[in-house]
N, C-alpha and C positions, 0 to 999 in steps of 0.2 A: 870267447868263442874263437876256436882257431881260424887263424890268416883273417881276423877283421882288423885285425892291426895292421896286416898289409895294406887295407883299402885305404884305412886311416894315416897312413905313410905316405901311399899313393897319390891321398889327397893335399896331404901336409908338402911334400916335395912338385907338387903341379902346383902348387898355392906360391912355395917358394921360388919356381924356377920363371912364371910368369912374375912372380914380385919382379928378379933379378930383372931382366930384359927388359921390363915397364923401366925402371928404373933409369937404367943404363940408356934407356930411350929419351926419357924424361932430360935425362944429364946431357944427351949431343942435343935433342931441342935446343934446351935452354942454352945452350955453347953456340950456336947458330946462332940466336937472335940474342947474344950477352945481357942475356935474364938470370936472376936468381932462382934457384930450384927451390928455394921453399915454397914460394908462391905456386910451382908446380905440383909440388908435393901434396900442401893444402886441397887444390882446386882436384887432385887425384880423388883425395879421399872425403872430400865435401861430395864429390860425383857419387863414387860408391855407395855413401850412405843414403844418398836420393835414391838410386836405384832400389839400395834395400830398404825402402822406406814405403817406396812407389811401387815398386812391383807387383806385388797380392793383388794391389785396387786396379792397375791396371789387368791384370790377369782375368778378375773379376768384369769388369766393363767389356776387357776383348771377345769373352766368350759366350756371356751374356746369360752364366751360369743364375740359379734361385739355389735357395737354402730351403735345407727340406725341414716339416711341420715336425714335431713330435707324433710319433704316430703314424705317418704317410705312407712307408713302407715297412714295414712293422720286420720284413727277414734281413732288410738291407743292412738295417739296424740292427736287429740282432746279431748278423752275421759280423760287421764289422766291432762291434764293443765283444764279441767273441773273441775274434783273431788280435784285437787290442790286447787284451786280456793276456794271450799266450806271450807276446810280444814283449807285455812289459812297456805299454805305454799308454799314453791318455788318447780314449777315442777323440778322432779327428772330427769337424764339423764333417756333417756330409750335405754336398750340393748337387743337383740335377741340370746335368749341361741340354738344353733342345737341339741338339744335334744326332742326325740319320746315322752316322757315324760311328763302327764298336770304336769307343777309345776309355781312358780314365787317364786323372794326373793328379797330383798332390802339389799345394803350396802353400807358403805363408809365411810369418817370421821367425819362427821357434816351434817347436817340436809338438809345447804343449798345445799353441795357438792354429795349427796346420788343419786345411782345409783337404777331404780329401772329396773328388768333384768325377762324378761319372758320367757317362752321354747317354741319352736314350737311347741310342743305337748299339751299346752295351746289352742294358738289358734287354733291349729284345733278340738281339741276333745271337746270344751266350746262353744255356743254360746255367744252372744253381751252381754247378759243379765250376765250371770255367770260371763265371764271375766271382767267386770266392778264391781262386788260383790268383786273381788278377787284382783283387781288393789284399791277398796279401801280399803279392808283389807291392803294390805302392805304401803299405804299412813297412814294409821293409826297406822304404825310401825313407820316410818318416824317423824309423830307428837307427838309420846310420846320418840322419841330420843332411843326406845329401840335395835338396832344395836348397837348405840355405849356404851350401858353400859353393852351388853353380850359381844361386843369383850377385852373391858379392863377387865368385872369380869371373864369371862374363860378364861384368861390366866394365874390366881391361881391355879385351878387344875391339869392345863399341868404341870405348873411349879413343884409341889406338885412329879404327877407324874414321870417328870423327875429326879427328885429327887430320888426317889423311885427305879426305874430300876439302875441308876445309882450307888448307894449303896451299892443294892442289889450284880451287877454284881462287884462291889469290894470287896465286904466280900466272894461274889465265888470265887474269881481268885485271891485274894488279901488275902485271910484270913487266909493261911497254912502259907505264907513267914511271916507275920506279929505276928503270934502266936510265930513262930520260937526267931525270937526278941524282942519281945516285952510283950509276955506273954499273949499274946490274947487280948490284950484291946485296941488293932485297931480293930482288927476284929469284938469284941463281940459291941464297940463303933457302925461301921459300919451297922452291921444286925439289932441293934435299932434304928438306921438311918432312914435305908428301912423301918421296921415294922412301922413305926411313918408316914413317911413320905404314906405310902401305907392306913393308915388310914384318915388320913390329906383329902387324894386325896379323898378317897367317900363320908367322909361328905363334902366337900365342892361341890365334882360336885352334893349330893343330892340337895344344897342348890342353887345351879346356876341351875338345871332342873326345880325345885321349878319354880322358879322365869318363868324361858323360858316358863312352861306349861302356867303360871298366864296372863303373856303376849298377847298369844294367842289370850285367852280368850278378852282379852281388844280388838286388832284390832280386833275379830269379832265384837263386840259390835260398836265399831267406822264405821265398814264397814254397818250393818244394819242401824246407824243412818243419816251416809252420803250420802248413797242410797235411804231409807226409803222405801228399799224391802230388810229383812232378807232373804226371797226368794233365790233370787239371789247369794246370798254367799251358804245356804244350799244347794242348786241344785251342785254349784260348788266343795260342798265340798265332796260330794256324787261321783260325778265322778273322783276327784282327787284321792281319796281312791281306789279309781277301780281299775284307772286305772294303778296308783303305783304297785299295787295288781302284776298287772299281768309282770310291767315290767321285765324282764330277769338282765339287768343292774344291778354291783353290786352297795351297798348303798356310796352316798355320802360323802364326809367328811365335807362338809359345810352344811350338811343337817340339823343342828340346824337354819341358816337360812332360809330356805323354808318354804311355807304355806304347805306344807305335809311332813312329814317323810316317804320316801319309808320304811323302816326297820318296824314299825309304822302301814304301812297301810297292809303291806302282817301277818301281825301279827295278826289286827283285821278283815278281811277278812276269814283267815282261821280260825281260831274262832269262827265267823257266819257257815260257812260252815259246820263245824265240829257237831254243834249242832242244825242245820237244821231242822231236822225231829222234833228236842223240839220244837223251834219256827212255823210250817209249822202249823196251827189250824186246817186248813180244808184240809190237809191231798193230794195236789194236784200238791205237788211236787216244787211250785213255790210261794215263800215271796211276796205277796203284801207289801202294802203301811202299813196296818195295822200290820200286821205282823212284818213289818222290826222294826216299832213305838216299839212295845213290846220287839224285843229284842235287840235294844239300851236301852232300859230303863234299861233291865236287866244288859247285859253287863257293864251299866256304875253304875252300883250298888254292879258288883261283888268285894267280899274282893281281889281275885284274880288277877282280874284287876289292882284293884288299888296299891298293892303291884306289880305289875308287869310294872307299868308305871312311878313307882319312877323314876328310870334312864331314861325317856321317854326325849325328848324334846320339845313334841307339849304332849297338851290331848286328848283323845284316839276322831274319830271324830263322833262317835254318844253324846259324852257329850256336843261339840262345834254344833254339829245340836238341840242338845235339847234346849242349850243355846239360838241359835235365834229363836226357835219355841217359849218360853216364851217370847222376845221381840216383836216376829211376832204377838203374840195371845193378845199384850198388847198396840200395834199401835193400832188392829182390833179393840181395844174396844175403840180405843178415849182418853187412860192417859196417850200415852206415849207423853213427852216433853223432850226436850233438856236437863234438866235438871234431867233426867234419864237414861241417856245413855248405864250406867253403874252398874244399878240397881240387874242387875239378875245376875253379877255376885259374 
């Protein structure tokens, strides 16, 4: 499929470039406290593989997701070993999250073994149409394996970061008695620790959001083509936004895997709101269609935004609606082939 090789680059080169800087972090640590980096090196990747070991189950316990009956929902299933089918890949388990919340998310170790997990508040606030926009978007996480290269590449950051606190809070509590003795060069060793490590942590998680937003971007794309109604996902993605908006619930911690960031969507919601009266043309107190059109366009233009969505983990969702209105507008005219999938983004 053209330019999924780019994703696959994408991910290859953020996988590589976070190695480097781990690394190179790892190397002045250990130069600070004249330690061996192997022992670093090991306790790097003894960590990673806990996280990829741990994670699914925590996923499962955080959400407090059930696995559905054979039978239970007799279209969810169908629909989804449908869209499987087109895909080219092994229906995922399907699990029902009890959450008010429209949301969905996919996880697990492997592609075959992926769990795909949707909220009550999905299906009832979605019709047939949008939740199947939304079931192939996360199948199209599933076929580009992106679960499991955010669960093994964010766990750099964490690591970075626990690093970081942990440091810090021994050059606090630790850094009088060791000046005492030592002449300060535990101490002053230690708070270079932290500052390095503290640094560490934001370029890498900029480089792992990077990556999360680009993602996105891709299962939309995949979801327009395995549908062949962008429709369907924009409609979805319109109401997931909303409806995040308004939820009370505080944000997630797994929410880098959901099709919406609640934190994300109460953000660009009040936003819109905010500047209303600019977007409002005809002055009648209520956004149409055209209206909303112009300020997404805006919005996803602003420098403000986009500085503001660096740490994001999804892209803001008027950018991901514009994205498949160019797909939509490019079916309508008769060029789009299979072998464009990936074109506009």
């Amino acid at each position: 499929m053209a330019r999924l090789a780019q994703l696959k680059l994408s991910m290859t080169f953020a996988m590589l470039l976070v190695a480097i800087i781990f690394s190179t972090f790892l190397g002045i640590i250990m130069a600070l406290f004249r330690l061996s980096l192997i022992y670093a090196v090991f306790g790097t990747i003894i960590f990673i593989m806990i996280q990829y070991l741990i994670g699914p189950e925590i996923v499962r316990w955080s959400t407090g997701l059930r696995y559905l009956r054979q039978g239970e929902n007799p279209w969810l299933e169908a629909t989804v070993k449908d869209l499987a089918q087109k895909s080219g890949i092994p229906p995922p388990h399907l699990a029902i999250v009890p959450d008010p919340t429209p949301n969905a998310f996919v996880f697990g170790r492997s592609a075959g073994g992926a769990t795909l997990a949707v909220h009550e508040g999905l299906l009832k606030d979605l019709d047939q149409a949008e939740i199947r926009g939304v079931i192939a978007h996360e199948l199209g996480h599933v076929k580009h394996r992106d679960f499991m290269v955010m669960t093994a590449l964010s766990a750099l950051p964490l690591l970075a970061y626990l690093i970081a606190r942990g440091t810090f809070e021994a050059a606090r509590f630790g850094g009088v008695r060791a000046r005492k003795k030592e002449g300060g060069g535990v101490g002053a060793a230690l708070l270079a620790a932290a500052l390095i490590s503290y640094v560490v942590y934001i370029v890498s998680l900029l480089c792992v959001m990077k990556l999360s937003r680009l993602r996105e971007h891709y299962a939309d794309a995949y979801s327009a083509y395995v549908t062949e109604s962008p429709h369907e996902l924009e409609s979805a993605l319109t109401k997931i936004t909303y409806g995040l908006s308004l939820a009370p619930t505080p944000t997630h911690g797994a929410r880098a895997l959901f099709i919406g960031d609640p934190a994300l969507a109460k953000q660009e919601c009040q936003g819109i709101i905010q500047r209303k009266t600019e977007y409002d043309l005809d002055k009648d107190g209520v956004l149409d269609e055209r209206e909303l059109e112009i300020a997404m366009e805006r919005e996803a233009k602003s420098t403000w935004t986009k500085i503001n969505t660096s740490f994001a983990t999804h892209p803001p969702t008027y950018k991901r609606i514009l994205l498949l209105r160019e797909i939509e507008n490019e079916m309508a005219s008769g060029k789009f082939s299979s072998s464009r999938i990936y074109a506009k983004i």
